[in-house]
C-alpha positions as CSV (number, residue, x, y, z in Angstrom):
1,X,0.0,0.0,0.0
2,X,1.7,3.6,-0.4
3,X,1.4,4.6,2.9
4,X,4.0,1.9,3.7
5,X,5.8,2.9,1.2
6,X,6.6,6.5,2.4
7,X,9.8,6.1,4.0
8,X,12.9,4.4,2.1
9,X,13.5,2.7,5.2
10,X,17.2,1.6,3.2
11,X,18.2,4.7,3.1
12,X,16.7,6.5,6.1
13,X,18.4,3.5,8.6
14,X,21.3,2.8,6.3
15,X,20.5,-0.8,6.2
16,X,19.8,-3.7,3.8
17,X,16.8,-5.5,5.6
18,X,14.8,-4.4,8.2
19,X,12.1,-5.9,10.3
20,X,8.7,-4.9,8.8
21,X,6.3,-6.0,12.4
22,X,2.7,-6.1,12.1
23,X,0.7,-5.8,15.1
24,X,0.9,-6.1,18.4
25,X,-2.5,-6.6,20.7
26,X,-2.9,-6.6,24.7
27,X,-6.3,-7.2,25.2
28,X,-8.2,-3.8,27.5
29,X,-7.8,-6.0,31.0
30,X,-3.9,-6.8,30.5
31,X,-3.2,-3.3,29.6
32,X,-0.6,-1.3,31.7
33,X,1.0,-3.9,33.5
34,X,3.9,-3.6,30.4
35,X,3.5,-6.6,28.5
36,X,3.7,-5.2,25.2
37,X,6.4,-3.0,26.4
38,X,8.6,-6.7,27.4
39,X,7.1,-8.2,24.1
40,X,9.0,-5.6,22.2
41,X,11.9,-5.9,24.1
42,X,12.3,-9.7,23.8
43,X,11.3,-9.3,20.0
44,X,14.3,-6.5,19.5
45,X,16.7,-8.9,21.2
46,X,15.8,-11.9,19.1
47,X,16.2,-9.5,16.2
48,X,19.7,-8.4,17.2
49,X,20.9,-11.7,17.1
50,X,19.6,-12.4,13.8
51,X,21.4,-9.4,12.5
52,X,19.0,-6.9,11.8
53,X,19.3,-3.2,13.4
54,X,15.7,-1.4,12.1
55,X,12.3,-2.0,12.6
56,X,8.9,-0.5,10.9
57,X,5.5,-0.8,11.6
58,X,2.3,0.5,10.8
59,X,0.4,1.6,14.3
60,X,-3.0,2.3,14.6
61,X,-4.2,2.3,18.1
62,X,-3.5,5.4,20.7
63,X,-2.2,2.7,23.1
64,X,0.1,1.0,20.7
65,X,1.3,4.6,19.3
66,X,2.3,5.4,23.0
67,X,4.1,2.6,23.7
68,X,6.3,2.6,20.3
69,X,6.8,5.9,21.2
70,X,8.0,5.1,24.7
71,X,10.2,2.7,22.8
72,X,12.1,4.9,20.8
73,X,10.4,4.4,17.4
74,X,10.2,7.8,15.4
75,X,7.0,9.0,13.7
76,X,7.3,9.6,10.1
77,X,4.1,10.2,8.3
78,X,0.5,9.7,9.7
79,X,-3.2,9.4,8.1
80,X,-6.6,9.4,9.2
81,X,-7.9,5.9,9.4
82,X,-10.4,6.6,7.1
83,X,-8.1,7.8,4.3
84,X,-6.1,4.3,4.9
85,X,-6.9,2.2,1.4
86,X,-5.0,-0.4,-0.8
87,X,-2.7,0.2,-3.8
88,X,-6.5,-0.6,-5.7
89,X,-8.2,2.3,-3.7
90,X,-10.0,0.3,-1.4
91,X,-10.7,1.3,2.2
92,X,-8.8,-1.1,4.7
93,X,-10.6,-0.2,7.7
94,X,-14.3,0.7,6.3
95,X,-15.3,0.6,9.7
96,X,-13.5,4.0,10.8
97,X,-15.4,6.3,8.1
98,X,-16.7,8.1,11.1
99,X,-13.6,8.2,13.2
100,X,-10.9,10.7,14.3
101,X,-8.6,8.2,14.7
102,X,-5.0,8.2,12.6
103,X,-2.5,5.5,11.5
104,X,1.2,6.4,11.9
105,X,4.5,4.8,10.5
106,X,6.8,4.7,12.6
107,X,10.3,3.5,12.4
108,X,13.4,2.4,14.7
109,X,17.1,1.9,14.6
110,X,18.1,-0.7,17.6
């Protein structure tokens, strides 16, 4: 989709490969006890030792948008949810016509 492709990633990290992460989901009653905080830290580490040193994603929710933030990743372009279609024109999320609500890549250089 083009809003995944709005950051040469390559060239902005100065790598070869990088990690492309989809989602990650704590469900309303686990939040703020830090478990996707330690997921992303146990997922960078693994990543390390594989030889990778970026990471993007695509964030969508408030809470996961705070917590990349909180873990270093940089915001580099962001769109309302309901602007957020496929290289055909399709909307992705239908369901957030009516919403306020934003998408945001992010990267991050580990």
């Amino acid at each position: 989709m083009k809003f995944d492709k709005m950051v040469d990633f390559h060239q902005k990290y100065d790598v070869e490969t990088f990690i492309d992460l989809f989602m990650v989901s704590v469900g309303r009653e686990y939040r703020n006890q830090g478990l996707a905080s330690e997921m992303y830290r146990r997922a960078f580490l693994l990543y390390k030792a594989e030889g990778y040193s970026a990471a993007k994603c695509i964030f969508t929710s408030p809470y996961s948008q705070r917590i990349a933030r909180k873990r270093g990743f940089e915001e580099f372009y962001a769109m309302a949810l309901k602007d957020f279609k496929d290289d055909e024109g399709n909307l992705i999320l239908p369901g957030a016509v009516d919403t306020d609500d934003t998408a945001i890549l992010m990267g991050l250089k580990f």
